[in-house]
Structures are given as structure tokens and as C-alpha cells.
N, C-alpha and C positions, 0 to 999 in steps of 0.2 A: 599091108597098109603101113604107112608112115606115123612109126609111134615117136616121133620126134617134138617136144614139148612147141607149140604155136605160138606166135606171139602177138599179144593186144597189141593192134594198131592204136584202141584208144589211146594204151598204157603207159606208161614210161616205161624202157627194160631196167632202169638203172632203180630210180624210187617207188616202183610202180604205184605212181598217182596216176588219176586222170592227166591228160593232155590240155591244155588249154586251145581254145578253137578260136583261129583268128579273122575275124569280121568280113577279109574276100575272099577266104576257103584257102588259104596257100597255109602250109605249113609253117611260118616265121616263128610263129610263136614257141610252137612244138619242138623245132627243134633248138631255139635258144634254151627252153627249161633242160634237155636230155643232155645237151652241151655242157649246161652248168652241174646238172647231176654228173657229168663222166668225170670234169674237174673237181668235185668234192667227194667221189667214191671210189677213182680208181687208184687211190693209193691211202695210207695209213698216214693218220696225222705226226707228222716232223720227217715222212718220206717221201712227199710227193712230189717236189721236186726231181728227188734224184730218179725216181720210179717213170717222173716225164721222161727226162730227159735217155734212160734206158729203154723205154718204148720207142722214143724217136730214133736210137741209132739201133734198134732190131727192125722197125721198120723200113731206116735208110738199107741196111744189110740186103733185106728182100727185095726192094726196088736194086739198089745197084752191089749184085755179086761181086766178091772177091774174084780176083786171077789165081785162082790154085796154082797156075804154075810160074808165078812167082815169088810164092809163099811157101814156107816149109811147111808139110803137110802136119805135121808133130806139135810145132810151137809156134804155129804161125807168123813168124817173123820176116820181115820181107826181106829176099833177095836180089833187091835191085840198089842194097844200099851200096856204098864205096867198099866196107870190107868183102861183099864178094866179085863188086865191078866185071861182072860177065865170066868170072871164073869158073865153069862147071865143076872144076875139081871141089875147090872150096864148098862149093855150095852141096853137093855129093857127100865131102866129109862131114858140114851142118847137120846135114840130115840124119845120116850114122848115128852120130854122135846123138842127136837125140831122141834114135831110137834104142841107142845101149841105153841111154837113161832111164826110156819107159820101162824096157823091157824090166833092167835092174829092179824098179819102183814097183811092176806086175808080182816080180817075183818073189820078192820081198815081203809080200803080204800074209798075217798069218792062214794060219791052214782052214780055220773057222771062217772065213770070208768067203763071204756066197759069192758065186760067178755073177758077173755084168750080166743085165738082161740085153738080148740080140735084137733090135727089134730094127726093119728096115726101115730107110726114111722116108718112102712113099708111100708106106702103111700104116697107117696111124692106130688102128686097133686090128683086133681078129688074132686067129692063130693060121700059123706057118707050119708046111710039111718041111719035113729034113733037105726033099732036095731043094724046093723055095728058096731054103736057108745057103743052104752050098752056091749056089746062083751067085745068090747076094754078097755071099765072103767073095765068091770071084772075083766079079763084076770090082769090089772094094780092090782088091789089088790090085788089080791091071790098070789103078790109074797109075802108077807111078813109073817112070819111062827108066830106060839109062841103068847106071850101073843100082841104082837105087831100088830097082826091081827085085833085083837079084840080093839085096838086105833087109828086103822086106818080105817077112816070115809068115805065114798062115795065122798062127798067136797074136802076132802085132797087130798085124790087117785089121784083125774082127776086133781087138783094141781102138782102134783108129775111127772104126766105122761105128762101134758102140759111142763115142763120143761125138761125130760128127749126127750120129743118128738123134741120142739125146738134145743137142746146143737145135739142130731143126724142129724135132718133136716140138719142143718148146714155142719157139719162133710160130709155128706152124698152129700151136694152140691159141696163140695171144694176138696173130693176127686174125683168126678168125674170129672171136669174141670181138675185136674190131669191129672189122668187119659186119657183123651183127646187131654192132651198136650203129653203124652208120647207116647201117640199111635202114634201121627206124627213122634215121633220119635224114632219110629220103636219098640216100647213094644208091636205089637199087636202077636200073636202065627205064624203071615205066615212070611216063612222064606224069604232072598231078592229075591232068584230065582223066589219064587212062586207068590214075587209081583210082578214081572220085567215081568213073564208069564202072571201075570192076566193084567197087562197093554198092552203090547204084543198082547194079544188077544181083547181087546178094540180098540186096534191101528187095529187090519185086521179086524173086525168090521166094522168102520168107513171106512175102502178103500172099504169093499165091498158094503156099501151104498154109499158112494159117488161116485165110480165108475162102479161098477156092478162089476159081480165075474171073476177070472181068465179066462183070452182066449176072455173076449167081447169085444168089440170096443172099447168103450172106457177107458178102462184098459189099450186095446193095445195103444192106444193113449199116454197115461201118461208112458207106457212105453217109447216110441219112445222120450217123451221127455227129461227123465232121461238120454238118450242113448244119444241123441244131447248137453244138457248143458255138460254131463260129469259128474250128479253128483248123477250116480248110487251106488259108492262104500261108498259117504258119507250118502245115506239117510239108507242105509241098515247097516250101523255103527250106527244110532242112532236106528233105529230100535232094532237093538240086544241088544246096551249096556245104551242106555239113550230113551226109549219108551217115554217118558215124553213128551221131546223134539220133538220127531219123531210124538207122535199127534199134537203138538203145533202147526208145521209149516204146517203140511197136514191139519189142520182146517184156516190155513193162506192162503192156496191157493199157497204154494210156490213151490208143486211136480209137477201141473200141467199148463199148459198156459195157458195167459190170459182171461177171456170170454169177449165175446163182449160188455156184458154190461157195462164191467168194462171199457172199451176204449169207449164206447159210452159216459159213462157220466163221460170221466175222471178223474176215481176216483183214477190211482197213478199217476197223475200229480198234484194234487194240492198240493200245498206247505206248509210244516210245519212252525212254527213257527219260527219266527228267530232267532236264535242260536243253532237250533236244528242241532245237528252233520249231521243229513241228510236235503235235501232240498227238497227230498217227496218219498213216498212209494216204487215209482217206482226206485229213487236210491237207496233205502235201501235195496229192495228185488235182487235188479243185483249184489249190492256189497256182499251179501250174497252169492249166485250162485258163482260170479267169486273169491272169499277168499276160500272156500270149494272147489270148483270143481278143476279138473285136468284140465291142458293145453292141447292144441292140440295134443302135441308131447307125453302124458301119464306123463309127471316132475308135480311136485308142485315148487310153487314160493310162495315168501313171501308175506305177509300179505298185502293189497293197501286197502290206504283210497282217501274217493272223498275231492274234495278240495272245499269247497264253496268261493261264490265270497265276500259275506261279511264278513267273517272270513278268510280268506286264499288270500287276495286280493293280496296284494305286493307277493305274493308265486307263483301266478298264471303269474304276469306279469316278474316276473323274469322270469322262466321257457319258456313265450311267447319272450321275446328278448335273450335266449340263443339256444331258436331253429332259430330266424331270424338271427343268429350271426352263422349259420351252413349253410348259401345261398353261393351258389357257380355260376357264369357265366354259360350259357348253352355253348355244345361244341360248336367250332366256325365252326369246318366238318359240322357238322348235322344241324346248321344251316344254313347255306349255299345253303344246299340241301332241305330242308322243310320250310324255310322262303316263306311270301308269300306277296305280295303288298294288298291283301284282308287281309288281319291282322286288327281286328278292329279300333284298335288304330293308325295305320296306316294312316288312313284316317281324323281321328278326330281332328276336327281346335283347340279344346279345350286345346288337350296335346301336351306339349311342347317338350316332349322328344321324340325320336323313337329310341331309344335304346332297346333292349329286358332284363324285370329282370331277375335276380337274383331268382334263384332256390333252393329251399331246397329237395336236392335227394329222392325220392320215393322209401321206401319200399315195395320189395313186400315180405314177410316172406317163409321161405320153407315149413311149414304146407298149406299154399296158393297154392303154387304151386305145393303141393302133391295132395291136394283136384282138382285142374284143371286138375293136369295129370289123376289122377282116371275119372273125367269127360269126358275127352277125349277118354279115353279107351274107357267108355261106349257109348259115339256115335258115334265110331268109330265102333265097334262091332254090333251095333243098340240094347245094352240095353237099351240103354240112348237117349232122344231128346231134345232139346232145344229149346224155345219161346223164344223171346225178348218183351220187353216193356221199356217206359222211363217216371222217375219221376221228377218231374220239381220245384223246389221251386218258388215262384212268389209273394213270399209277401212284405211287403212295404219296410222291410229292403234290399230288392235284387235292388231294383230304386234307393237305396241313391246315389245321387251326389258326386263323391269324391274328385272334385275342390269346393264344398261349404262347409266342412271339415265334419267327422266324429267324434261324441265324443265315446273314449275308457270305459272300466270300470273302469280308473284309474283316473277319467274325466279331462284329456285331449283330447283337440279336434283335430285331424291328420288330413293332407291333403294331397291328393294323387293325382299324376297327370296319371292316367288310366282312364279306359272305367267302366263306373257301372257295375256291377255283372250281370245285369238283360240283358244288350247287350252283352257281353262275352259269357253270355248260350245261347242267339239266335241266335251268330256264329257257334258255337260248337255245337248245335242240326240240325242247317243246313249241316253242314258237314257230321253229322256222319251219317244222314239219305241216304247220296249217295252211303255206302258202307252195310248200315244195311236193306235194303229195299233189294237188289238181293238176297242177303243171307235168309232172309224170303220167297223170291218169291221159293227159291230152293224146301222148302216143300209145302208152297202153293203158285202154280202159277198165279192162281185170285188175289191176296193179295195188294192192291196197296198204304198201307203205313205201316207203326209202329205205334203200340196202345200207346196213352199219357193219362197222368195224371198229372195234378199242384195240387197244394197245399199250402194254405195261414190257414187263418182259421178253412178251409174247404177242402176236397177232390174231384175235379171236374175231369170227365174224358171227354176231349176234342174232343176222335174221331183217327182217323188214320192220322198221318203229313208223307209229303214225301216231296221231294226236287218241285214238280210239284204244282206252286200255292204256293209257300210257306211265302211268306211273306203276300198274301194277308190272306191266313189260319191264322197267327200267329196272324197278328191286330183284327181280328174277332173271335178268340175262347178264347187268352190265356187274361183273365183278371188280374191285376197287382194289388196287394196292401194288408192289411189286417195282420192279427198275424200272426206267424211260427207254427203252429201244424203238424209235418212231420209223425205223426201217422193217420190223419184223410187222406191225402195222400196215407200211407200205405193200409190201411183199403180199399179204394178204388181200389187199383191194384189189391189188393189180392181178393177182388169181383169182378170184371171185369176178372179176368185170368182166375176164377175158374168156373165163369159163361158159359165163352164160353168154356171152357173145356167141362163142363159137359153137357152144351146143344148140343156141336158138335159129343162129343165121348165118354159121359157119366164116365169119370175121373170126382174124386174127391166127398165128400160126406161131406154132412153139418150138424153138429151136432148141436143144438137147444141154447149150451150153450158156446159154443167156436169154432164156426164160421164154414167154410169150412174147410175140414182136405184131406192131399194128401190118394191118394191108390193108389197101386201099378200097377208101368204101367204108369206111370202120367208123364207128359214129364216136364223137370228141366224150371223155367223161369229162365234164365238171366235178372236182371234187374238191366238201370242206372239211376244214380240217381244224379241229378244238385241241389244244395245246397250250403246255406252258413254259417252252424253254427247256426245263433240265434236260431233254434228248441227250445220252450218253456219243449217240452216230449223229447228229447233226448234220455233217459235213460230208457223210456219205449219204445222206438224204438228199441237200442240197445237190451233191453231184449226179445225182439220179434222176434229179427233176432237170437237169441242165439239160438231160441227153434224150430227154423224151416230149416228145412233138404232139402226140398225142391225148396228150391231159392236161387239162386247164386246174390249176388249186389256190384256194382259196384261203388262208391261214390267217386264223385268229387269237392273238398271242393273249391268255390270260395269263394277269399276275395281279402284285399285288401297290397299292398307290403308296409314291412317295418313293420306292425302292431302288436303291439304284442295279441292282441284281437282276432287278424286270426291266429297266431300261437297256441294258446292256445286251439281253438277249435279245431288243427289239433292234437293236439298232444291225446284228445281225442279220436280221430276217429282211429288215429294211435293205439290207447289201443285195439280199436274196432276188428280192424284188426287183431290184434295179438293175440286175443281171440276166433277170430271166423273164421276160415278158409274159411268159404263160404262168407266172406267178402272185398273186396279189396279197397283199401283208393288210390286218388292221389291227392295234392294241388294245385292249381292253384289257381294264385295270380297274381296280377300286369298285366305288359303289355308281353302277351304268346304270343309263334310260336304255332300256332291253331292248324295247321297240326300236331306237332309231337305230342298233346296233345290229338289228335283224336285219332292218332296211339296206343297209353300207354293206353288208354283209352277200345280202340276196341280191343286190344292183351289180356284184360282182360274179356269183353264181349265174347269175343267166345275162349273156348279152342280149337278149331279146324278151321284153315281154316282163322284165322285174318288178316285182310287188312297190306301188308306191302307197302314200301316207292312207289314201282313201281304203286301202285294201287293208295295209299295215295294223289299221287301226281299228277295225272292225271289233263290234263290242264282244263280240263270240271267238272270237281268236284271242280274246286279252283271258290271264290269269286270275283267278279268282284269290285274295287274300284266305281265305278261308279251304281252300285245296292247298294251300302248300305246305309241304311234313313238317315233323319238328328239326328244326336245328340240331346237326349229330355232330359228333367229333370222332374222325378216324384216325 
């Protein structure tokens, strides 16, 4: 095999940077940067001049040979000048003469002086046997004709020949490093089409090992994901006109979803360096996806970059107190009617207020509501089925106290006078289980709670919660505290859904390197999801939900009123939203009407058949002041 070092077509040979890729796939660009690289690297600063202009005349040399038998073979000096005027004698004595000089100058040398190395001029490396060697001195004498022959020595010869071998050797090195640099760019015989094909073909190569060949599974797979990001039209524009590119990012892992390992050992969550324009793989690789890909609606939009917190800080909290600066009163009608004395805060000695805040209105986008309505169709028809499940944040940031103050990332410390995060979602999951649990019993009647899963560090699946037993349930399964990783959460729903899928009715099939995959036939989860932001993986969250077709989720951002820290994370999620149609965002913050927050909640949990005010508000599904624990601080 060819162990000879290869060389990146992306690369530069000179600086090796990337290459710059010019807009109708020809090389201009490419090869002006390599151009200018060979001008700024092929010689030493205060030589380059002279170092041109010495390449120029080694290379004029090779294009047009000397007339050796013009030229004294010794000192090359031409014989056609007037002092030998076609004289053979003269030019015969020329020669003589400097070859007594050499020889003199050979012999003259001290005794310590290692011999010339031999080496022939058509052989650039390797070793030579003795007669090889004898050949070549021949061959080296018999140029010389005439009486000249006859004063040229065996000793002189392989003089004559070690020097002409050397001045080629040379020649011979420096045009091929040429040569070499030119073929990058673009001197070699194949034309751009025929490279752009042989790339091309490299590039379905590599899809057909890494994924198997058209029409298999997992092919089909990597299709469905292209089909869901939206960014079928862009990978097949690099395919055609920038191959380069198009292996680049298919050896990145970026045409298909994540594999498990990659989320098991977190490996795009961990964080780059700081000041690095991204804050780790996993937003590099979404903000790629969502720049390239089309919107819901089939538009492009401009260009979004992520905003980090230690570069873009003051930017973050502007933005966070221009969306707090957009809270409006909830209506006082609908309040009226869905207020409830079980309100948690309501009851809590701690807060001094019992006013209800201040809201920043809920979008829901039309892409959202086109995806719902489509949904509804289908279970309406019975293409389509729907699961529920519910994901719970529970880590140590959902316990903070927000009478012992909160510090922001702008580090001031806020104080709020509400209910923790972590007691908010224990009213709000109580509630909604009195309306989510019949609606599950409709397809299974045995069924006697909703499947949960928290998530701190770790992804724990608790079991079935229902309104029956429920606070003793809650002290005894839901443990409190720990980091935010809402992917190890994820990972756990998405194995618990797919498990009892497949164990009950044989949906769903698990490929070795990217986890469960839907098949058709497979009934839609609906899944909600209680959160507050701090997610360490966020953005490998977000990228996970971009690529999967089969889950509808629900997200409801608690924090805390007034904050711009909680605004900030919403206006994220808000992007979420507006990227990904099977996505829907609502904020809840401060001190809520529970009920109507159930309702906005469960209108989005089920396209078909959601709990309205008459149901919402039933007196036996409302809270009792007198059932709710005491106020703790964790």
C-alpha cells in the first residue's frame, strides 16, 4: 500500500486552513488563498525575491535544456562565443584545461574528507548494486566525443556526474513540491465536474457504509430525519455543488440523530472554552440546523446567533427586562371565574401579597396549531393515537426559596415574594391528573394513573401518579435536589414509552446505535413537561426534539416574577417553539390562577376533547385550603 502522506483537498498545502468555497462550486477562491500562501511562505523574509526569481530560472532550465555540446562540460561556459569561433582545438584545450583544474582541486583535498556521494540522476532515492553503479560512470563518460574522450579519466567522470547528479537532484526536488502545490490547485488533468463526481461518489460511499444502501432501515431513518429538521433541500445543495462540505458534516454526525452513546456520556454538552463563540457542540450543531434549515411555514429567515452568558451578558438581561416590561394584568372576567382559594400561595403565611401577577401573553404560533389540527384529524379518523406522560424537573434549583433572595447572572440577588417552583408544579400536577387520568382510562380502562418521570442529574421514572393517594405518593417517590440535565429525563421517557409500546403491541424498534426509532402505526406521545430553565443540555434537548416526529411536548416554564433570568430562559424556549411545531411553550411565573393555567396547559395536551372551564372548574377537582402541607424550605 501507498504509505505516502494524502493530501486534504479541503486544506491548504501551504497554511493548512480550510479552503474557502466559492458560491458556483469552481475553485477561484481556493486557489487565490494557496497562491497567496506560496507568495508569503516560499521563501524567508528579506529572500523572497531572490528565491523567486531562482525558482524561475530552475524552472526555465527544465522546460528549456542546455546544449551540452556547446557548453564546456566542467564550467559550463559556452562555446560558441568569438574566442573559440568554431575552433575544435581551442575549445578541446578549454576543456583540458579545466579539467587539470578539477582534478588539481580533487586532489588537493585533505585526506579526512569523505568521498562525494554517487548517486544517479534518474534515481532519486534507494540503493544501488556495484554494477548499477559501473553502468552509470559509463554511460557518464561516453558523453564526451573527440580528443576529449580520451582526457577524461574514470576519477573525473564520476566528479562530473556527482555534480551534474546533485544541481538535478535538486532541480528535481523543487519542481516536484511544485508541482504538488499546483496540483491543489487545480493543475492536475481532471476537469471540476470530474472532481466534483469523484467526490460525489466518495460522499455515497460513505452513506452507504454508514448507513446501509437505499430503502434499509436505517437509511430510512436518516431520511425521516432530514424530512423533520427541514434540512433536506440544504444537504442535497452541498451534495451537488460543495461534496467537500457534504462529507465534512456526514462524517460530523450532523445528517443523522443523536446516538445514545453520545447522550449517555454527554459528549455535546460539555463546554468549550471560554470565549469560544459557542458554549458546546450541542449548540453549535442546532445553530447550524436552525441558520440552514427552513421554517415551519417553508420561508427562510435571517441568520440567529446564540447569545452566551459571559460575552453577551448585559444583552441577555436587556432583552430579559424588555420582555418583563411586555406583563400585562390577567383579565379580571376570567379571573373571576377560575380563581381558586386552593391557589398555593393563597394559603402561604410567608407571602404577603395575594394579588395575582402579572402575565406575559402566551404564544401559541400558527405552524403549532396547523401541526394540532393535522393531529386531530388523525385521531379523529383513528390514524392517529395519543399516550400521555409527564416530565417533572426536581432539581435543587426548583427548591430555591424566593423570600431568602435569588442571585441572577447579572449577580444581583432578587427577592420574590411567591411559592418555590418545586410547590407550584405539585399543584399543577395535582390538578391536571384529575382531568388526564379519564381521558387515559377512555383507551385503557384498567389504567389507574399517568406514567412520570423527574429529572435532576439523573432520569428516574416514578411509577403512575393519580389524584388518589397523592400527596402521600409524591413524599415517597419524587426525590428533590441535584443538577439540571433534562436530557437524562428525556432519555428516560423516551425508554419507558417505547418499552411498554413494544412489549404491549410490539411498536417501535431499537437500533444498537440510536436508540428506539417510531414505525408506523405507533400512537403520537403527548408529553408535559414542568421546568425551570437552568437545563445545563438545553440545546441538546432542543436538538432532539427537532428530529423527532413522533412526540408532541408541552413545556411549561416556571420561574420566578419580575426576573429577568426567567425571562430570558423564556424567550429561548419561545425560539423553541417557533422552530418546531410539535413544540408548545407557556410561562408561568409568580403568583398563577392554577386553574386557568391547567386549562392553556391541557388545550395543548390534547388536540381533541381538552378540558374546558365547566369541567376545569368542578368543585371536587378544586384544592382544598386546608389539604395543603406546610411551607418547607429546601
Amino acid at each position: 500500500m501507498d504509505n505516502d502522506p494524502q493530501i486534504d483537498e479541503d486544506e491548504c498545502p501551504i497554511c493548512h486552513t480550510g479552503l474557502p468555497l466559492s458560491e458556483d462550486g469552481t475553485k477561484t477562491a481556493a486557489e487565490a488563498h494557496i497562491a497567496s500562501c506560496i507568495d508569503s511562505h516560499i521563501s524567508k523574509p528579506g529572500e523572497q525575491a531572490n528565491d523567486q526569481k531562482a525558482y524561475a530560472k530552475r524552472a526555465a532550465e527544465l522546460e528549456h535544456p542546455r546544449n551540452e555540446e556547446n557548453e564546456c562540460p566542467v564550467c559550463r561556459t559556452s562555446l560558441l562565443t568569438k574566442e573559440f569561433d568554431g575552433n575544435e582545438a581551442a575549445r578541446h584545450a578549454h576543456i583540458a584545461s579545466c579539467l587539470e583544474r578539477n582534478d588539481s582541486s580533487s586532489t588537493s583535498q585533505p585526506q579526512y574528507a569523505p568521498p562525494a556521494y554517487e548517486r544517479p540522476a534518474n534515481l532519486r532515492s534507494g540503493k544501488l548494486n556495484k554494477d548499477t553503479k559501473n553502468s552509470q560512470n559509463v554511460a557518464a563518460l561516453s558523453k564526451f566525443d573527440g580528443d576529449a574522450k580520451s582526457e577524461v579519466g574514470t576519477g573525473n567522470g564520476l566528479s562530473l556526474q556527482n555534480q551534474e547528479d546533485r544541481n538535478t537532484d535538486y532541480l528535481i526536488e523543487e519542481v516536484g513540491t511544485l508541482r504538488k502545490w499546483f496540483s491543489a490547485l487545480g493543475g492536475d488533468t481532471k476537469t471540476p465536474m470530474e472532481k466534483k463526481q469523484l467526490i460525489m461518489a466518495k460522499a455515497d460511499k460513505l452513506m452507504n457504509d454508514r448507513w446501509g444502501p437505499p430503502g434499509s432501515e436505517r437509511r430510512e431513518m436518516v431520511a425521516r430525519y432530514w424530512a423533520a429538521t427541514r434540512m433536506f433541500d440544504h444537504w442535497m445543495f452541498l451534495h451537488g455543488q460543495h461534496p467537500r462540505q457534504f462529507r465534512k458534516y456526514l462524517e460530523k454526525g450532523y445528517m443523522e440523530p443523536i446516538p445514545t452513546a453520545m447522550v449517555t456520556a454527554r459528549t455535546l454538552a460539555y463546554l468549550y472554552p471560554e470565549g469560544s463563540y459557542y458554549e458546546t457542540p450541542a449548540e453549535k450543531r442546532l445553530y447550524y440546523l436552525l441558520n440552514n434549515g427552513m421554517m415551519p411555514d417553508g420561508s427562510r429567515h435571517a441568520s440567529i446567533r446564540p447569545l452566551n452568558i459571559n460575552r453577551d451578558r448585559y444583552t441577555i438581561i436587556r432583552r430579559g427586562n424588555q420582555r418583563n416590561a411586555r406583563q400585562i394584568p390577567l383579565d379580571p372576567k376570567l379571573l373571576a371565574k377560575y380563581m381558586s382559594p386552593g391557589d398555593v400561595f393563597q394559603s402561604d403565611k410567608q407571602i404577603k401579597s395575594h394579588s395575582y401577577s402579572e402575565q406575559v401573553p402566551n404564544t401559541v404560533y400558527d405552524t403549532r396549531m396547523k401541526a394540532l389540527h393535522e393531529f386531530a384529524e388523525g385521531i379523529i379518523h383513528g390514524t392517529d393515537h395519543l399516550e400521555t406522560m409527564v416530565l417533572i424537573d426536581v432539581s435543587g434549583s426548583m427548591t430555591w426559596n424566593p423570600h431568602s433572595g435569588i442571585p441572577g447572572p447579572d449577580g444581583i440577588t432578587r427577592y420574590h415574594d411567591q411559592p418555590s417552583n418545586i410547590r407550584l408544579v405539585q399543584h399543577l400536577v395535582r390538578r391536571v391528573m384529575n382531568h388526564m387520568l379519564p381521558r387515559a382510562q377512555k383507551e385503557h380502562p384498567h389504567q389507574r394513573g399517568i406514567d412520570v418521570v423527574t429529572f435532576s442529574s439523573y432520569g428516574t421514572y416514578i411509577g403512575q401518579l393519580s389524584t388518589l393517594n397523592f400527596n402521600h405518593d409524591w413524599q415517597s417517590k419524587v426525590r428533590l435536589g441535584g443538577g439540571t440535565q433534562v436530557m437524562q429525563g428525556w432519555q428516560k421517557v423516551k425508554a419507558t414509552y417505547f418499552e411498554h409500546q413494544n412489549r404491549d403491541y410490539g411498536h417501535g424498534r431499537f437500533d444498537p446505535d440510536f436508540g428506539w426509532q417510531a414505525t408506523p402505526g405507533m400512537p403520537k406521545l403527548s408529553l408535559l413537561v414542568f421546568l425551570d430553565g437552568e437545563a445545563t443540555d438545553m440545546d441538546e434537548f432542543e436538538l432532539e426534539l427537532l428530529g423527532e416526529t413522533w412526540a408532541y411536548v408541552t413545556i411549561a416554564l416556571v420561574g420566578m416574577e419580575n426576573c429577568p433570568h426567567h425571562h430570558s430562559h423564556a424567550i429561548e424556549l419561545e425560539r423553541v417553539a417557533k422552530f418546531n411545531p410539535h413544540v408548545g411553550f407557556f410561562d408561568v411565573h409568580g403568583r398563577v390562577c392554577e386553574r386557568l393555567i391547567v386549562q392553556d396547559l391541557l388545550g395543548s395536551v390534547y388536540p381533541v376533547d381538552p378540558p374546558v372551564y365547566e369541567e376545569i372548574c368542578k368543585p371536587e377537582y378544586d384544592i382544598k385550603p386546608d389539604e395543603l402541607p406546610a411551607y418547607s424550605t429546601h
